[in-house]
PDB file as gemmi writes it, atoms N, CA and C in Angstrom:
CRYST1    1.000    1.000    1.000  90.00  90.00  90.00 P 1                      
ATOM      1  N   UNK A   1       0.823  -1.191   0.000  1.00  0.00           N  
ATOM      2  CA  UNK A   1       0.000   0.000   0.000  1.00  0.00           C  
ATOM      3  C   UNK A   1       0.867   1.254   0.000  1.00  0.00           C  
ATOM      4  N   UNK A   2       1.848   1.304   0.841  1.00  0.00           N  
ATOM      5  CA  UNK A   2       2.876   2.674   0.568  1.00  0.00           C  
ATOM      6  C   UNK A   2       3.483   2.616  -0.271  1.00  0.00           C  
ATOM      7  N   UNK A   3       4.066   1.179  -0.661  1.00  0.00           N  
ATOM      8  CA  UNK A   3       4.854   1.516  -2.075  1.00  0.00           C  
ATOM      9  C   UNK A   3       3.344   2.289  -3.184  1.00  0.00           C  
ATOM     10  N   UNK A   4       2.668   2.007  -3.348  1.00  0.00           N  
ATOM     11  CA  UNK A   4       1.681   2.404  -4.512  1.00  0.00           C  
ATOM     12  C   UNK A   4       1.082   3.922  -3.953  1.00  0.00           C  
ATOM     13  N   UNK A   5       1.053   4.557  -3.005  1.00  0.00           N  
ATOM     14  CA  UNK A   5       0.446   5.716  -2.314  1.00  0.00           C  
ATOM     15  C   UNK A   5       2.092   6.268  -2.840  1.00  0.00           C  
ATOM     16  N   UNK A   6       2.827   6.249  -2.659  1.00  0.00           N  
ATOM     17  CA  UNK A   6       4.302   7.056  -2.612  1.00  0.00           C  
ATOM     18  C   UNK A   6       4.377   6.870  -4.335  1.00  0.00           C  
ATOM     19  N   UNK A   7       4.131   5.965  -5.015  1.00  0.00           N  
ATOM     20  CA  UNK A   7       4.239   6.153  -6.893  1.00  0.00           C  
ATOM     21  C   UNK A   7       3.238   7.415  -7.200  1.00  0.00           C  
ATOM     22  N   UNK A   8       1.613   6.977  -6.335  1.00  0.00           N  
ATOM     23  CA  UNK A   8       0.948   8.041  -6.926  1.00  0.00           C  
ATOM     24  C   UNK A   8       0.624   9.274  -6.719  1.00  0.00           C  
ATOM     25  N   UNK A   9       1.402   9.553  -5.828  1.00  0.00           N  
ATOM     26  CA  UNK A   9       1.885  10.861  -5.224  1.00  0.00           C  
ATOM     27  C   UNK A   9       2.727  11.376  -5.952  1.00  0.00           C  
ATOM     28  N   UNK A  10       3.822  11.083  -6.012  1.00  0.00           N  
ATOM     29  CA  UNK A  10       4.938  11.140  -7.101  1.00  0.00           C  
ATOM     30  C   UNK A  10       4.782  11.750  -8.774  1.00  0.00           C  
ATOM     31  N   UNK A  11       3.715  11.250  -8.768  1.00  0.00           N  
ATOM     32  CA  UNK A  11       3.198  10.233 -10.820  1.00  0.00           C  
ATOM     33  C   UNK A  11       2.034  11.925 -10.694  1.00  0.00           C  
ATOM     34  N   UNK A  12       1.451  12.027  -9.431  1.00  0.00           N  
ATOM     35  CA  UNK A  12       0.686  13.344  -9.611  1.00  0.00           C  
ATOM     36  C   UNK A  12       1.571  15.040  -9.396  1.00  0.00           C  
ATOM     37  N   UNK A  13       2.058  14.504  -8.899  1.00  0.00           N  
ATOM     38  CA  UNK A  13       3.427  15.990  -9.136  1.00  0.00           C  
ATOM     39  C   UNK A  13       4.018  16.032 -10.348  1.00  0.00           C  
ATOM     40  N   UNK A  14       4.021  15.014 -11.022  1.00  0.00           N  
ATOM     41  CA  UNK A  14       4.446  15.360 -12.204  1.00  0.00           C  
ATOM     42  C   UNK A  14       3.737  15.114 -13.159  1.00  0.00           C  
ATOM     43  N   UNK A  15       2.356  15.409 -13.247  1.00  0.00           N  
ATOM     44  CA  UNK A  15       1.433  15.662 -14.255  1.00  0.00           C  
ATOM     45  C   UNK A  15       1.385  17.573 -14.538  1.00  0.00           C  
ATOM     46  N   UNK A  16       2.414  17.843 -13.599  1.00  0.00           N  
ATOM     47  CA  UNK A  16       2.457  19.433 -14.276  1.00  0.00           C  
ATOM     48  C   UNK A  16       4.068  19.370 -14.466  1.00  0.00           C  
ATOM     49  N   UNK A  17       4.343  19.778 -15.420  1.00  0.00           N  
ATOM     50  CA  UNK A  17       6.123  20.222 -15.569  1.00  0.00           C  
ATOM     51  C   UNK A  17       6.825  21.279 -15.469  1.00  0.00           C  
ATOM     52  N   UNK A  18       5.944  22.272 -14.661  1.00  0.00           N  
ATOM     53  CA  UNK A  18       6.512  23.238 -13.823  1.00  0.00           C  
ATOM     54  C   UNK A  18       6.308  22.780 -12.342  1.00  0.00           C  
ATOM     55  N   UNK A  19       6.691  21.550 -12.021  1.00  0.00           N  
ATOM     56  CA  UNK A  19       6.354  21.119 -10.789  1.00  0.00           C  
ATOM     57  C   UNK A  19       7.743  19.641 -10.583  1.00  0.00           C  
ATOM     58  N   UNK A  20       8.914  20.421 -10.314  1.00  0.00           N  
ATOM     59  CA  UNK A  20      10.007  19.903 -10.507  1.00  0.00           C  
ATOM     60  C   UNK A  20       9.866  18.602  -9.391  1.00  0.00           C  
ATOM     61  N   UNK A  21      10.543  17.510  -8.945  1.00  0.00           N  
ATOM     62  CA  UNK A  21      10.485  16.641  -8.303  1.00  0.00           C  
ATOM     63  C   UNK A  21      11.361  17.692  -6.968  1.00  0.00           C  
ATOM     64  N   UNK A  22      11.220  17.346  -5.847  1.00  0.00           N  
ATOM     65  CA  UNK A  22      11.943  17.697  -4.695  1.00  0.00           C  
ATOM     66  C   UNK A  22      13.078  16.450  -4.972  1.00  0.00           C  
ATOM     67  N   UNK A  23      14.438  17.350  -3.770  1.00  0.00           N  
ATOM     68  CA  UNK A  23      15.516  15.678  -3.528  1.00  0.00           C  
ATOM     69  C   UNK A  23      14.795  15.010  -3.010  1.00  0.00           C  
ATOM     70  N   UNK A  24      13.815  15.260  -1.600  1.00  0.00           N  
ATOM     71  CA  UNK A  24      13.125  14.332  -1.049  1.00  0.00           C  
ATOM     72  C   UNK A  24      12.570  13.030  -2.192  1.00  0.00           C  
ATOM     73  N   UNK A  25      11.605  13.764  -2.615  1.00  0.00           N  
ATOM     74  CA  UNK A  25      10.920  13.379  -3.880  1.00  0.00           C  
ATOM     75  C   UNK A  25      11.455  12.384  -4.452  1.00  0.00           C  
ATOM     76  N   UNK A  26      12.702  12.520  -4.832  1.00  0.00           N  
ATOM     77  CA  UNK A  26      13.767  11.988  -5.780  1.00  0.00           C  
ATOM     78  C   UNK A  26      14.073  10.877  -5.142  1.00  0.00           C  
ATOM     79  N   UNK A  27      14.747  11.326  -3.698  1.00  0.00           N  
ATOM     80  CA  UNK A  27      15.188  10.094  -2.979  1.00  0.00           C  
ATOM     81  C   UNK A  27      13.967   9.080  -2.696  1.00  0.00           C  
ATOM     82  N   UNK A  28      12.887   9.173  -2.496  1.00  0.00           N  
ATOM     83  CA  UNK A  28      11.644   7.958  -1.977  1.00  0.00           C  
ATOM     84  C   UNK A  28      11.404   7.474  -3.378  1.00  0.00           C  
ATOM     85  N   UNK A  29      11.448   8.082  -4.864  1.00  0.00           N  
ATOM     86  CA  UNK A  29      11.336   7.221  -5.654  1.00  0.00           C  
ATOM     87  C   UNK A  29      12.432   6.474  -5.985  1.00  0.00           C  
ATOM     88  N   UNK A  30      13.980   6.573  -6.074  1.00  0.00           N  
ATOM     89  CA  UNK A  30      14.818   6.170  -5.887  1.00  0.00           C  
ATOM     90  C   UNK A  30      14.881   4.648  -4.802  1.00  0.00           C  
ATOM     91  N   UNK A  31      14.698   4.636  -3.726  1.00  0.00           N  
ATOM     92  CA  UNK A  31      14.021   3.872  -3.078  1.00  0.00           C  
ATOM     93  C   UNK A  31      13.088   2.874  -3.419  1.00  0.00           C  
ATOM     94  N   UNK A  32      11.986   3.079  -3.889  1.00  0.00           N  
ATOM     95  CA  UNK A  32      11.002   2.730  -4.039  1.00  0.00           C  
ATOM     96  C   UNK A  32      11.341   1.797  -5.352  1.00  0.00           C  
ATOM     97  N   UNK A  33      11.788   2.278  -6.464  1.00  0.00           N  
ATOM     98  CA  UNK A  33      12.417   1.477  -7.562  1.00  0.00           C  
ATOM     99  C   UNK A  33      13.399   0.349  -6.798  1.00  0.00           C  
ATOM    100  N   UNK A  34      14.492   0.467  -6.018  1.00  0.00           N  
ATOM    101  CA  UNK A  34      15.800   0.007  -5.773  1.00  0.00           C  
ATOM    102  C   UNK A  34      15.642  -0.956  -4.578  1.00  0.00           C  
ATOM    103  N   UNK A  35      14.754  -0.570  -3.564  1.00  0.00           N  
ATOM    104  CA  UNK A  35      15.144  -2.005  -2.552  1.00  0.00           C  
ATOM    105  C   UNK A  35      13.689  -2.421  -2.312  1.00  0.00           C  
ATOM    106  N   UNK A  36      13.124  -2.793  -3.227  1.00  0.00           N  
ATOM    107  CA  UNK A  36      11.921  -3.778  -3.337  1.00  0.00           C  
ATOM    108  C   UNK A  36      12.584  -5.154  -3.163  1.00  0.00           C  
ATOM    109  N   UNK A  37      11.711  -6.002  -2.751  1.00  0.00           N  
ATOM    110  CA  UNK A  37      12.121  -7.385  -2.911  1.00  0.00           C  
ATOM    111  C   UNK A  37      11.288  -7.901  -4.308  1.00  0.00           C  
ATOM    112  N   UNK A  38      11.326  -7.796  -5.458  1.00  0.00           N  
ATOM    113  CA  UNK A  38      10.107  -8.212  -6.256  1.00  0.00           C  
ATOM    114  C   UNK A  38       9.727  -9.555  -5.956  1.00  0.00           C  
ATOM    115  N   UNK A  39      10.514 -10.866  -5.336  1.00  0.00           N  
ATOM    116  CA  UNK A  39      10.200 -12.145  -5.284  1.00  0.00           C  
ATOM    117  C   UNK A  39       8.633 -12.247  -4.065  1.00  0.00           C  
ATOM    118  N   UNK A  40       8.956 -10.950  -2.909  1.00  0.00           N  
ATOM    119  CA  UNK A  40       7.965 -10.910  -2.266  1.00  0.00           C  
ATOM    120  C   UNK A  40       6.238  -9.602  -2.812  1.00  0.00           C  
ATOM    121  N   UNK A  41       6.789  -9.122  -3.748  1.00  0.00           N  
ATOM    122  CA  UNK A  41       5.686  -7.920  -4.528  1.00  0.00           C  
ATOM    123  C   UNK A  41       5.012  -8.916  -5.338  1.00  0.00           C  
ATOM    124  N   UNK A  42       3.881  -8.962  -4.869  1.00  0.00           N  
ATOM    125  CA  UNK A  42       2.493  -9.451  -5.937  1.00  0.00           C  
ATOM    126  C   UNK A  42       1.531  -8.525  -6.045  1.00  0.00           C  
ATOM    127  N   UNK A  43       1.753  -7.560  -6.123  1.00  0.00           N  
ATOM    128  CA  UNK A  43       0.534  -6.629  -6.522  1.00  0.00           C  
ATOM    129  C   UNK A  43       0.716  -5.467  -7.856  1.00  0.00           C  
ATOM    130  N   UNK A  44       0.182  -4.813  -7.867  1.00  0.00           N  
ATOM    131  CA  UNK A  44       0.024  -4.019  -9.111  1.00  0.00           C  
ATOM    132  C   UNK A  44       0.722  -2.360  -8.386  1.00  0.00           C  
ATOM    133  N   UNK A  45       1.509  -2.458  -7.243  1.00  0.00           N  
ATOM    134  CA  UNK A  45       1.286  -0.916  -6.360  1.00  0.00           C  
ATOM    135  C   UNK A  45       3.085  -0.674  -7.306  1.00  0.00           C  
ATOM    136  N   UNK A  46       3.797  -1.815  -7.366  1.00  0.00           N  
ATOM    137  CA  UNK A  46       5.052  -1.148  -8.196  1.00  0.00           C  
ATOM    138  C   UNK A  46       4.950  -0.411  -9.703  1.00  0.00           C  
ATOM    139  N   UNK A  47       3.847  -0.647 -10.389  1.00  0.00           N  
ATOM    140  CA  UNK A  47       3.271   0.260 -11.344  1.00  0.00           C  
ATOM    141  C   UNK A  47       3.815   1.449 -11.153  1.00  0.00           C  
ATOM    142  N   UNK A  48       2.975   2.081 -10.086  1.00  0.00           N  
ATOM    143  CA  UNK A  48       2.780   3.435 -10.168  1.00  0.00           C  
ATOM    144  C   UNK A  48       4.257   4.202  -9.925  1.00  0.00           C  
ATOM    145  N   UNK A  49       5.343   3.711  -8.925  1.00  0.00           N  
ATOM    146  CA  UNK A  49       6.645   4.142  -8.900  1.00  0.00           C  
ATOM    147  C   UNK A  49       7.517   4.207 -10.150  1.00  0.00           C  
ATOM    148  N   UNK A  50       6.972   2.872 -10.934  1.00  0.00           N  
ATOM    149  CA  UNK A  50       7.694   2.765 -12.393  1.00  0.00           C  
ATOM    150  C   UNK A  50       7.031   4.128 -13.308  1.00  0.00           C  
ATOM    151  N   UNK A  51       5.793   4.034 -13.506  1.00  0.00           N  
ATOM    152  CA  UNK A  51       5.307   5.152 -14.591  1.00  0.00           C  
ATOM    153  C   UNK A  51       5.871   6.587 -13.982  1.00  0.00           C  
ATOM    154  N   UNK A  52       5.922   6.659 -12.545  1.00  0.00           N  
ATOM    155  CA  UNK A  52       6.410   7.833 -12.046  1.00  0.00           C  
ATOM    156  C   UNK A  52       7.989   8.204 -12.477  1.00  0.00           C  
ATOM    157  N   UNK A  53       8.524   6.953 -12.270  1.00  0.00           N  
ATOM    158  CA  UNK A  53      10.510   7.288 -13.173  1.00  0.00           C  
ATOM    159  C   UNK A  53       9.972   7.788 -15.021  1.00  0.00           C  
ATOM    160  N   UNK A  54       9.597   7.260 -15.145  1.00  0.00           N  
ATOM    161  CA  UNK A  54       9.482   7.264 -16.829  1.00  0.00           C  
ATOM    162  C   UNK A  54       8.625   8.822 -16.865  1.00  0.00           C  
ATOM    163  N   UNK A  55       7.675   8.874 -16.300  1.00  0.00           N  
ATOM    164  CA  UNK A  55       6.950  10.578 -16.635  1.00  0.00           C  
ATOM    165  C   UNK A  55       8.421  11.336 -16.181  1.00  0.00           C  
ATOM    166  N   UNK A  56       9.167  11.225 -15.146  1.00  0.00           N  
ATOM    167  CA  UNK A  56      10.145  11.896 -14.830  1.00  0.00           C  
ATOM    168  C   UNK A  56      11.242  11.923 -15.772  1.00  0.00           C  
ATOM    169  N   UNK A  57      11.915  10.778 -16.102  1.00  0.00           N  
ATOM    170  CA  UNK A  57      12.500  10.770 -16.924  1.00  0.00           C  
ATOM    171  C   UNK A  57      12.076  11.132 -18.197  1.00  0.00           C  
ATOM    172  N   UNK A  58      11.120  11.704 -18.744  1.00  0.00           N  
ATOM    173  CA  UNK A  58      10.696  11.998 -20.018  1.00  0.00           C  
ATOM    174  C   UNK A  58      10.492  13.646 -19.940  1.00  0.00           C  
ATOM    175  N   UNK A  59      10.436  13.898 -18.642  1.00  0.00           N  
ATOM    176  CA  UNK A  59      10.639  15.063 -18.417  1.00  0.00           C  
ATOM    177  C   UNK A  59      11.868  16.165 -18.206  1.00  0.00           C  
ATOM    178  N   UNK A  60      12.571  15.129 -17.525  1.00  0.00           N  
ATOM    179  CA  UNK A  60      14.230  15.524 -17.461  1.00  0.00           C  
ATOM    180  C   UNK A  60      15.079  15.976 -18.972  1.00  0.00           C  
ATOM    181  N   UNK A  61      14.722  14.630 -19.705  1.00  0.00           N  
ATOM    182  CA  UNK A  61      14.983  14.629 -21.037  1.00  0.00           C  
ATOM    183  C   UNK A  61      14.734  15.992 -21.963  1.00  0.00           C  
ATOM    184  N   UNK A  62      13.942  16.341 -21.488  1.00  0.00           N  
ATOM    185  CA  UNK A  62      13.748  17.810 -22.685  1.00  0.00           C  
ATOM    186  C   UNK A  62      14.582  18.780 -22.530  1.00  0.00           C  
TER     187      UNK A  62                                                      
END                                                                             
């Protein structure tokens, strides 16, 4: 449940792109990608951290 509340928190700050990520920001998705166990994740909540790197990263990119 927090991993997926912390993606879509994330994933909604950056539906505007004058709405830069904080370090905070940066660091909990950082996190959130990096020390998952996926062997123990069966749910759909790592979605939202992933689409949140990629809107970010597609944003960085420009």
């Amino acid at each position: 449940m927090a991993l997926r509340e912390l993606g879509e928190s994330i994933l909604i700050t950056l539906t505007s792109p004058e709405m830069p990520l904080t370090p905070v920001q940066e660091q909990c998705l950082e996190q959130a990608l990096t020390q998952v166990d996926y062997k123990l994740l069966f749910s759909y909540g790592m979605l939202y951290p992933q689409a949140a790197f990629w809107r970010w990263a597609s944003l960085t990119a420009r």
